[in-house]
VOPAGU-2260 file (C-alpha; in pm, 1 decimal, decimal comma):
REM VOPAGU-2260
SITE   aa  ch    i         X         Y         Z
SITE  UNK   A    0    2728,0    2235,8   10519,0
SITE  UNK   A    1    2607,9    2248,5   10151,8
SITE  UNK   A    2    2291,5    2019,6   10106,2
SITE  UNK   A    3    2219,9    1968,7    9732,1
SITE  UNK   A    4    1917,8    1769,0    9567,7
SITE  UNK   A    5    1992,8    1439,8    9452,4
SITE  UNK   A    6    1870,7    1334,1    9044,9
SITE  UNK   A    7    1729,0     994,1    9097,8
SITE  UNK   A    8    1690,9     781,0    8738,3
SITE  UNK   A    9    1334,9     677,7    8617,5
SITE  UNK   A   10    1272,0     390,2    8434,8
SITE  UNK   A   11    1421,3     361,6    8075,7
SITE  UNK   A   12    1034,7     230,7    7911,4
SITE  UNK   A   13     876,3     509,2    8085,9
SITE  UNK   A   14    1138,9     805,8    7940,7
SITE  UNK   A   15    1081,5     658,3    7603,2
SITE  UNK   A   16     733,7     747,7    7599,1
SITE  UNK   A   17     518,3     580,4    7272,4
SITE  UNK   A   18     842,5     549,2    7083,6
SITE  UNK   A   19     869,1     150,8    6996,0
SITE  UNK   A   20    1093,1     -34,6    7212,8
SITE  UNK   A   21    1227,6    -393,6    7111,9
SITE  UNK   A   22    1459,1    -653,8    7222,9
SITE  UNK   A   23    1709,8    -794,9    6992,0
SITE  UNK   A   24    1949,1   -1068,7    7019,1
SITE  UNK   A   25    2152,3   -1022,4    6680,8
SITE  UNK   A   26    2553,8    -955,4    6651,4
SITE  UNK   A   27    2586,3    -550,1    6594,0
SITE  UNK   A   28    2826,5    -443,0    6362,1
SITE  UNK   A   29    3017,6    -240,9    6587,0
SITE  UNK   A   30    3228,4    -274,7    6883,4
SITE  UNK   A   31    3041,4    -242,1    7230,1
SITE  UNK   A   32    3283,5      28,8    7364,3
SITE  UNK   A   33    3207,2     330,0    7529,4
SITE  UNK   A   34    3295,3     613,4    7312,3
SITE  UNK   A   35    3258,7     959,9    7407,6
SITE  UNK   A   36    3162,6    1229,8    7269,6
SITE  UNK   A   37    3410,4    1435,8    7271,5
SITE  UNK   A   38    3611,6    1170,8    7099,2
SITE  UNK   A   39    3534,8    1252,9    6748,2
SITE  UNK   A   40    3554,8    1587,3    6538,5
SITE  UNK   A   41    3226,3    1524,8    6373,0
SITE  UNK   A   42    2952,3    1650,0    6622,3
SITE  UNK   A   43    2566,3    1528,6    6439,3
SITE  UNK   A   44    2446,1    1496,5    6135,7
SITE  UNK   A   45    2271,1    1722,4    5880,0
SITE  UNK   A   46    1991,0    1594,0    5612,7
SITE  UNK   A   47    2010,5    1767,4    5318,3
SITE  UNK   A   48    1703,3    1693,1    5062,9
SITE  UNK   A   49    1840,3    1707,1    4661,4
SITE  UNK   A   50    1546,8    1789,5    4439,6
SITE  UNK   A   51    1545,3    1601,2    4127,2
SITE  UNK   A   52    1363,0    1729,2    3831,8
SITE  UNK   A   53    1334,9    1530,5    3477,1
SITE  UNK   A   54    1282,4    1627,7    3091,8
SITE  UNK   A   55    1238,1    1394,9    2834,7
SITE  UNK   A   56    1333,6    1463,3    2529,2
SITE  UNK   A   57    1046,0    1470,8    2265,6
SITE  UNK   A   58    1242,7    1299,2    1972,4
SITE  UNK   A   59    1589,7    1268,6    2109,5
SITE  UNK   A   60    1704,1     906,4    2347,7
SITE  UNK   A   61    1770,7    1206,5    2581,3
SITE  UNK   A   62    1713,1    1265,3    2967,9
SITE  UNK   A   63    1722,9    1645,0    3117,1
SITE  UNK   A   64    1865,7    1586,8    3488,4
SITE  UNK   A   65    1863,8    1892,9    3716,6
SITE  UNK   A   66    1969,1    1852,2    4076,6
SITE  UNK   A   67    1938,8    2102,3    4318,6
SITE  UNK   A   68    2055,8    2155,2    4665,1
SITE  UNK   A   69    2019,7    2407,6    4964,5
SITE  UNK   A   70    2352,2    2428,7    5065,5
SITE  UNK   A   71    2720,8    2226,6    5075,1
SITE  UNK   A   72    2931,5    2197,9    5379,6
SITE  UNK   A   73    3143,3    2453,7    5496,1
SITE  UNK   A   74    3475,5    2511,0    5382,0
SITE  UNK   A   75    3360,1    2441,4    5004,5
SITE  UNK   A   76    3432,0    2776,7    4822,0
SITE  UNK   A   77    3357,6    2893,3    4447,1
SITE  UNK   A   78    3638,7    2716,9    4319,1
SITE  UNK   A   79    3580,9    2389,3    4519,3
SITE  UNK   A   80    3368,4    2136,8    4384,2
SITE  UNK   A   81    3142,5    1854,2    4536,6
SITE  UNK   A   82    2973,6    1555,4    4373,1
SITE  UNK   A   83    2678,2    1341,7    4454,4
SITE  UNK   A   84    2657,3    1011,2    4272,7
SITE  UNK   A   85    2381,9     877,4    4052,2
SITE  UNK   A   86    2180,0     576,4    4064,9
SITE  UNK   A   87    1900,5     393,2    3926,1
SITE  UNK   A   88    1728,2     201,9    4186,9
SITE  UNK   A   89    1451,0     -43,0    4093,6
SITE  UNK   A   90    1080,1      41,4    4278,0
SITE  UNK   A   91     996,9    -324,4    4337,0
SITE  UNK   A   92    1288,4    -442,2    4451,5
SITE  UNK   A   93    1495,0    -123,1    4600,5
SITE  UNK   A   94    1827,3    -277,1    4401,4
SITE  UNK   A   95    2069,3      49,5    4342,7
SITE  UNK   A   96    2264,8      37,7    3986,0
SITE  UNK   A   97    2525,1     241,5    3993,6
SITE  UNK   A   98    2827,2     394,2    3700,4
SITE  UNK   A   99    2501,6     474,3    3444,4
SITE  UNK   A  100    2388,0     774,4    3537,7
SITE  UNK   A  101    2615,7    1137,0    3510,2
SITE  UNK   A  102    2735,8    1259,6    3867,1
SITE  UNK   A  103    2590,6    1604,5    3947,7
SITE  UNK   A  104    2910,3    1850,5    4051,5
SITE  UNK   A  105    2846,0    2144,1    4317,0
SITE  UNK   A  106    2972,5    2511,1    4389,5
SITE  UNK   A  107    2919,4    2734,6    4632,4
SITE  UNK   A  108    2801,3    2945,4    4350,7
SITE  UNK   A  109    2633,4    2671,8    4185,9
SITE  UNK   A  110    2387,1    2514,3    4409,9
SITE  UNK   A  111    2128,3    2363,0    4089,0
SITE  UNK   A  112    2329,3    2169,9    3787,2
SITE  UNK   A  113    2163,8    2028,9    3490,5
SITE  UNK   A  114    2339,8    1728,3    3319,2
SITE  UNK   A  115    2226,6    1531,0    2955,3
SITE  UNK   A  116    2169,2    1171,1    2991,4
SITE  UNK   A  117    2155,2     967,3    2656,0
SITE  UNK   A  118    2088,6     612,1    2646,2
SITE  UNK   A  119    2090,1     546,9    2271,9
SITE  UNK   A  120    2454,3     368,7    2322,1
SITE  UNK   A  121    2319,5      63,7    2505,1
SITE  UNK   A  122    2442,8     216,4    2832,8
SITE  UNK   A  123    2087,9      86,4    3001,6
SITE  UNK   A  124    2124,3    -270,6    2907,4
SITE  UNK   A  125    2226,4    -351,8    3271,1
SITE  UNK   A  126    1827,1    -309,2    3349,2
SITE  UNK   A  127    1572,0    -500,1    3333,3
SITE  UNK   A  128    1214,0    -350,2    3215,9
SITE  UNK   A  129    1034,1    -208,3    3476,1
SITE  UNK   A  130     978,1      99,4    3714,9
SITE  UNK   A  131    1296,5     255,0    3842,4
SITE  UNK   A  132    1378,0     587,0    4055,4
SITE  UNK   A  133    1673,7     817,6    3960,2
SITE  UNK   A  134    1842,2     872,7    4306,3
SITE  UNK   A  135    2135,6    1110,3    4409,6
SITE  UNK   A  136    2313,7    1018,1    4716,0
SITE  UNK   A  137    2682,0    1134,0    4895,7
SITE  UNK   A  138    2829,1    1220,4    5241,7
SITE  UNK   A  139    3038,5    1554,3    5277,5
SITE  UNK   A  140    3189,5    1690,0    5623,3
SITE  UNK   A  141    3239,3    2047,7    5665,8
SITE  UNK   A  142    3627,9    2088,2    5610,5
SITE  UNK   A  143    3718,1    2414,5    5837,1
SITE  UNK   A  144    3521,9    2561,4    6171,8
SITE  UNK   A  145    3436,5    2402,2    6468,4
SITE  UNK   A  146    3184,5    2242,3    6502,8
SITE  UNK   A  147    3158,5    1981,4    6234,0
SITE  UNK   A  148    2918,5    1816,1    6061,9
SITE  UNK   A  149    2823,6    1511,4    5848,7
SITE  UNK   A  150    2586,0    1630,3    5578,2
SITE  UNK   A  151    2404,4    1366,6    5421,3
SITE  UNK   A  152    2261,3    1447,1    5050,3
SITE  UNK   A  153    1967,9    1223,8    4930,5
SITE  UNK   A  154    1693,7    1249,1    4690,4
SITE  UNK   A  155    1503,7    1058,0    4464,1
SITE  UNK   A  156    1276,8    1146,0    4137,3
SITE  UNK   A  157     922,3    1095,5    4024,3
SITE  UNK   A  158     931,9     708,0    3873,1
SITE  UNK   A  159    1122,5     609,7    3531,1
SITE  UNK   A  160     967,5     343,6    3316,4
SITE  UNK   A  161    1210,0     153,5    3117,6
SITE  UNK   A  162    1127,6    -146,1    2853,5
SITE  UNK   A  163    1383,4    -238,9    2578,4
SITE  UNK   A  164    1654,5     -72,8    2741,1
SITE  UNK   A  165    1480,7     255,9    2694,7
SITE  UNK   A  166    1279,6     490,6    2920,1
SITE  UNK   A  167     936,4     496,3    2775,8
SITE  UNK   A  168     761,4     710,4    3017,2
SITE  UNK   A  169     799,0     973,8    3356,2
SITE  UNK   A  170     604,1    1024,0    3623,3
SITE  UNK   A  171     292,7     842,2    3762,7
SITE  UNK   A  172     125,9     711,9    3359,6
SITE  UNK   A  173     334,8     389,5    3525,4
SITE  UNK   A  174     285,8     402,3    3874,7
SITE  UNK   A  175     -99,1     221,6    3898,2
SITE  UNK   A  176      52,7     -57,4    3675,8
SITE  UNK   A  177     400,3     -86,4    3985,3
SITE  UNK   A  178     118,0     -71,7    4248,9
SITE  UNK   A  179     -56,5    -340,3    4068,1
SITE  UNK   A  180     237,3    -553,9    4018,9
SITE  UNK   A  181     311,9    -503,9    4373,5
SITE  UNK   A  182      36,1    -665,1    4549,1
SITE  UNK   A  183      68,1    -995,7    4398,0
SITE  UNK   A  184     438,7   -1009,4    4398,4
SITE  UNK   A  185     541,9    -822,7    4711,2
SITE  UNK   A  186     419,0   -1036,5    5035,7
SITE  UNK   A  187     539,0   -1282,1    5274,4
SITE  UNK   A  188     258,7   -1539,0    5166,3
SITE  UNK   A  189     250,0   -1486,2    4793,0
SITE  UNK   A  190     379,9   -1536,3    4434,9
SITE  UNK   A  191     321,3   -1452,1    4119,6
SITE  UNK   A  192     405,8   -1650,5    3810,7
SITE  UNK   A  193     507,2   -1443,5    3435,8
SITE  UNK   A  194     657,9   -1589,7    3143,3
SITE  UNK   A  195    1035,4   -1559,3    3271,4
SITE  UNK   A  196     903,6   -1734,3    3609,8
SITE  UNK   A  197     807,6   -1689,6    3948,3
SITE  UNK   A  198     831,4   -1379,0    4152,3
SITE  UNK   A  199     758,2   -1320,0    4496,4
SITE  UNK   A  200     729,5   -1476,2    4837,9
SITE  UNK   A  201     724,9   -1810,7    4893,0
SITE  UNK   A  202     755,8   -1891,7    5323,7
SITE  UNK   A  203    1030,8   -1704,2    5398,5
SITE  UNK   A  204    1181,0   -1703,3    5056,4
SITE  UNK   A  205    1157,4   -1463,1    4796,3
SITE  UNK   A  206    1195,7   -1522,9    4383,6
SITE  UNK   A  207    1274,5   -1309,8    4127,1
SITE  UNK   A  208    1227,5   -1390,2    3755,7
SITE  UNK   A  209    1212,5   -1779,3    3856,4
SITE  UNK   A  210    1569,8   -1718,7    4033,1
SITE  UNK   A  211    1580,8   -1788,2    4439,5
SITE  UNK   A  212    1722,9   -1435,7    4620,1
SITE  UNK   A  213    2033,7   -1460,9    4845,4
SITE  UNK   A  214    2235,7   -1192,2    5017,4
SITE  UNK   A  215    2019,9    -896,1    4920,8
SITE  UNK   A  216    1801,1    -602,3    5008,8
SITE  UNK   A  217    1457,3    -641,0    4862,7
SITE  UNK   A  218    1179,5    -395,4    4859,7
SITE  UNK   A  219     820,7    -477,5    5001,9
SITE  UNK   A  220     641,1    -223,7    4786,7
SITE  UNK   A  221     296,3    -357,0    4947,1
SITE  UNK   A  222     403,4    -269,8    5334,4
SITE  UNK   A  223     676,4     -28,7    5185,0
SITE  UNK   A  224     959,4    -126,3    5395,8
SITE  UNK   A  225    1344,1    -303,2    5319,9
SITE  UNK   A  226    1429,0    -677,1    5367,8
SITE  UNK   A  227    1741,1    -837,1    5315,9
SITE  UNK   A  228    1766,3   -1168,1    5256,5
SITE  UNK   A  229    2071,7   -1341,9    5372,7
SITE  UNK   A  230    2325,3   -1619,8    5232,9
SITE  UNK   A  231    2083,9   -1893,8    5308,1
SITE  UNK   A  232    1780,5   -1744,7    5101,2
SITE  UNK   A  233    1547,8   -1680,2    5388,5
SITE  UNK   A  234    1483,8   -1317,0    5498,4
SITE  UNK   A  235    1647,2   -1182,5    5830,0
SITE  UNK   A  236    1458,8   -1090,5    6156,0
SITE  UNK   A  237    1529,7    -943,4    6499,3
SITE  UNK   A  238    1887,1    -867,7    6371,2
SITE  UNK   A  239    2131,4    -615,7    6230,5
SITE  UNK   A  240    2260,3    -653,4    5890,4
SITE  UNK   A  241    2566,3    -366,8    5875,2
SITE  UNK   A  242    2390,5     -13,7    6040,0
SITE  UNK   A  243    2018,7    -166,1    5953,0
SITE  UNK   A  244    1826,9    -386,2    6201,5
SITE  UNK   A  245    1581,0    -582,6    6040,7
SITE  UNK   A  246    1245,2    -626,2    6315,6
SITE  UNK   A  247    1017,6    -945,9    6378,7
SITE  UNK   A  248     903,4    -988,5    6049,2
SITE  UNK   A  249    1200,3    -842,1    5862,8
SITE  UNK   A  250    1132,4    -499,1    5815,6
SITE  UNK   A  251    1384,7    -284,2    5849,5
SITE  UNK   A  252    1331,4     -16,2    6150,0
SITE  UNK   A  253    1293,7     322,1    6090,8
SITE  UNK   A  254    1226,0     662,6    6297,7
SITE  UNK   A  255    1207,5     417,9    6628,2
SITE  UNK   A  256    1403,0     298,1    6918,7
SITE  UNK   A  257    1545,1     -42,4    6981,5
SITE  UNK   A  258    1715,6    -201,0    7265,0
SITE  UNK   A  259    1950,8    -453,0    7257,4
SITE  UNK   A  260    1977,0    -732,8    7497,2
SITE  UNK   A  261    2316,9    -833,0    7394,0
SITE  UNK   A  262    2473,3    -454,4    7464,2
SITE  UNK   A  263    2256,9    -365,5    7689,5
SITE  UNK   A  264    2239,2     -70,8    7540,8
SITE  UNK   A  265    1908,4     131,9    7345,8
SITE  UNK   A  266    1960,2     210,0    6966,8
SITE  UNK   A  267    1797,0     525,5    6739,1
SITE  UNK   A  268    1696,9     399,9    6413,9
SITE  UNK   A  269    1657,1     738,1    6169,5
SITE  UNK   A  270    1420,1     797,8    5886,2
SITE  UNK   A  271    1666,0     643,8    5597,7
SITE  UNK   A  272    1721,4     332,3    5861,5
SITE  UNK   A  273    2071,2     373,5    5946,3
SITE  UNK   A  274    2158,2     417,7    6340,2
SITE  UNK   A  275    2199,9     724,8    6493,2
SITE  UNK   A  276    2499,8     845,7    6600,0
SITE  UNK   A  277    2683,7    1159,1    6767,9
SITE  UNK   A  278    2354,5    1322,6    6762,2
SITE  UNK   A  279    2082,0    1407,8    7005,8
SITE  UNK   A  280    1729,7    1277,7    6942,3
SITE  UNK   A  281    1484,1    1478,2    7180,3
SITE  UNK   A  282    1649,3    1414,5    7532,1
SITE  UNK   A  283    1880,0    1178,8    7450,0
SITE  UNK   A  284    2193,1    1185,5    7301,0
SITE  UNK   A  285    2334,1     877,0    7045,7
SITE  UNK   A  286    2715,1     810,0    7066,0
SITE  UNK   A  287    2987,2     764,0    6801,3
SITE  UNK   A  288    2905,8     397,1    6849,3
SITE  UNK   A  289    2494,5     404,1    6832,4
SITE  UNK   A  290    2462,6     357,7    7214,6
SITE  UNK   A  291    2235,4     546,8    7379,3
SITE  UNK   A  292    2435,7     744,5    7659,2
SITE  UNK   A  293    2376,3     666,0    8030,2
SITE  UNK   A  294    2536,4     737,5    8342,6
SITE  UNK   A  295    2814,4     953,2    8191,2
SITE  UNK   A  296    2920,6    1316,0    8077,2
SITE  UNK   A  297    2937,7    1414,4    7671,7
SITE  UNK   A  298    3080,3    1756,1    7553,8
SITE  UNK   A  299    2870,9    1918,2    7272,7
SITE  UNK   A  300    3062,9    2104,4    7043,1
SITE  UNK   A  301    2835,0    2249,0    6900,4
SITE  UNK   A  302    2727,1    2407,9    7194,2
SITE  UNK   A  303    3039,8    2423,1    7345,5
SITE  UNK   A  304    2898,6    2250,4    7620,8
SITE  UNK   A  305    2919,4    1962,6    7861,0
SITE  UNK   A  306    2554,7    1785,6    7931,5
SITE  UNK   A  307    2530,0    1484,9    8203,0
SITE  UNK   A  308    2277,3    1199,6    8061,9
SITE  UNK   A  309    2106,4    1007,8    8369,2
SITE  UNK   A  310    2070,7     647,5    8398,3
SITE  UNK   A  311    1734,9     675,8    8189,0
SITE  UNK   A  312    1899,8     809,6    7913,6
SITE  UNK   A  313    1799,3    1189,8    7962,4
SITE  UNK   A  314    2012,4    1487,5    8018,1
SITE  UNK   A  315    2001,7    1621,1    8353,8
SITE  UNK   A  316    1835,3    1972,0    8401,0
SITE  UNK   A  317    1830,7    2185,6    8783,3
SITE  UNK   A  318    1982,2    1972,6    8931,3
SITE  UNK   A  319    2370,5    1914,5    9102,6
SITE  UNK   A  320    2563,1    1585,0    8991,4
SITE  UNK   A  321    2818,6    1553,9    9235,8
SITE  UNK   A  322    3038,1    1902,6    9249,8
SITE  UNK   A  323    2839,9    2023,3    8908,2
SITE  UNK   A  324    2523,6    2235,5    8842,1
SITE  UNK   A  325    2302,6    2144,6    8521,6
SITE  UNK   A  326    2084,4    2442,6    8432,7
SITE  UNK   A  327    1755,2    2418,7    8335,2
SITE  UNK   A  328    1867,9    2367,5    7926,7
SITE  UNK   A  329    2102,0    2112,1    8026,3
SITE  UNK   A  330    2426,0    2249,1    8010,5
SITE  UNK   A  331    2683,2    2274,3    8320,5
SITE  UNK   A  332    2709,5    2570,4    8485,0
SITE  UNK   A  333    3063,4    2716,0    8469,1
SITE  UNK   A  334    3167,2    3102,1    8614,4
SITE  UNK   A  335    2853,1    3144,3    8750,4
SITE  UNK   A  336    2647,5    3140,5    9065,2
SITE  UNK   A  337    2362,2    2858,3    9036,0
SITE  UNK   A  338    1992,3    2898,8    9117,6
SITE  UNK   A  339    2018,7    2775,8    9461,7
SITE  UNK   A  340    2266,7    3078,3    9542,5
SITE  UNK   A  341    2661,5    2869,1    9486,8
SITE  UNK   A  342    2942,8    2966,3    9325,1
SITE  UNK   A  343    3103,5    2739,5    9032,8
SITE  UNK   A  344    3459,3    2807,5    8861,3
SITE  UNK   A  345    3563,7    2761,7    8493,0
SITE  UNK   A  346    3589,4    2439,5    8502,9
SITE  UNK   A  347    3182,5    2398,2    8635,4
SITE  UNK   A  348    3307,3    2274,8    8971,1
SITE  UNK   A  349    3136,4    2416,9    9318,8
SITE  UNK   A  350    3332,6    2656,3    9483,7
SITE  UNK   A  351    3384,5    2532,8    9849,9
């Protein structure tokens, strides 16, 4: 008789090393089944950074916007085109404006495109003075070849000052006066007073131009981290509001783990804030849905591959899960004879 070694699971805490663990009690905004991975052409997610460069014209009401990017999804040939969408998005209080600013257009051939941005026909009387970023965002999937991928375009340039519905300045002649601005304006316990009225933080409340906030994302420029503040005016904690979860405090998580109580299930919160999902992070792979995966099989495309994650969360390695063999990077053994001297067929399983 064959005797094989048996994985035991560790504790989740421990596996998770110094990455932040938290409980949570809020509503997620997705469904608490278990999805697979194999259930869902779109295998991870690839960051793509767009560098924005700036010109301002010395006499014209003119803005030089060049975007460039490393690479587009595959699938996109010369004669296909790709956009990422512009935006104006305000430094103290992260609000995106959208429709103002040109789109940027992509080839395969044409990875860097310059567009001319005039303002001299009111179009920037949607903003209000102040310090603003010029930010290029989109999705795009590759659209042949297994396996796929979400690429996610972002990037943001160096700060725009606008006053009188103009942009006065680039770059950082403005930035002393936004970090200025932001310490009296940009705390829980504080507010500031100018001649259109309050701004600020007052309890849990936060003012803008006299005018109480409700059902938006706000930007603490003094701890540098998103808020939202919900229907009722006050801002949101220990919850998710749509793929963001907002910690004790309500500042929104980023490049850390949290586990919710509610799903029983631990959650990946990436760099931009948004959940992880069909991807691996380290050891531990993310589902379609956000949950971490446990107890159960995946198939990697992209590694044409099938991985078992324990019941900590990590993927088995050299060791025999029931009939299959997991090899030292992970993957199931299949055609071949294992370490310990068995046979497995195509389909992984131990030859008897």
């Amino acid at each position: 008789m064959k005797f094989k070694p048996v994985l035991f699971a560790s504790l989740a805490v421990a596996a998770l090393g110094a990455a932040t663990v938290l409980d949570t009690e809020g509503n997620l905004p997705f469904s608490s089944q278990v999805v697979h991975a194999d259930s869902s052409d779109i295998v991870g997610i690839k960051k793509h950074d767009v560098k924005i460069t700036l010109k301002q014209h010395p006499t014209l009401e003119k803005l030089d916007i060049t975007a460039t990017i490393d690479s587009l999804p595959r699938g996109v040939y010369s004669n296909s085109i790709s956009s990422v969408f512009g935006f104006f998005k305000n430094v103290n209080t992260g609000e995106l404006h959208q429709y103002i600013l040109p789109n940027m257009s992509f080839t395969s051939y044409e990875l860097s495109v310059s567009r001319e941005f005039y303002w001299n026909n009111d179009n920037l009387i949607s903003l209000a003075d102040g310090d603003y970023w010029i930010v290029y965002s989109d999705t795009l999937e590759d659209t042949e070849g297994a396996p796929r991928y979400e690429h996610r375009y972002y990037g943001q340039s160096e700060i725009v000052t606008i006053k009188d519905h103009k942009i006065i300045s680039i770059g950082g002649r403005r930035q002393a006066t936004a970090q200025s601005q932001s310490s009296q304006a940009q705390t829980h316990s504080t507010t500031s007073s100018t001649a259109s009225g309050k701004n600020g933080w007052s309890g849990s409340s936060y003012y803008q131009n006299g005018n109480k906030v409700y059902s938006k994302w706000i930007y603490d420029y003094q701890y540098k981290s998103y808020l939202y503040i919900d229907a009722a005016g006050n801002y949101v904690q220990n919850a998710w509001v749509g793929n963001y979860y907002l910690k004790s405090g309500g500042y929104m998580a980023q490049n850390e783990w949290v586990y919710d109580k509610n799903y029983g299930a631990y959650y990946y919160l990436t760099g931009e804030g948004s959940y992880a999902r069909s991807s691996w992070v380290g050891n531990y792979y993310l589902k379609a849905n956000g949950k971490m995966a446990k107890s159960e099989w995946i198939y990697d495309r992209n590694y044409r591959a099938y991985y078992y994650l324990t019941g900590e969360g990590s993927y088995a390695r050299n060791a025999w899960i029931g009939d299959y063999y997991l090899k030292s990077n992970g993957k199931m053994a299949v055609s071949e004879r294992t370490p310990d001297g068995y046979r497995v067929d195509g389909s992984g399983k131990w030859i008897r």
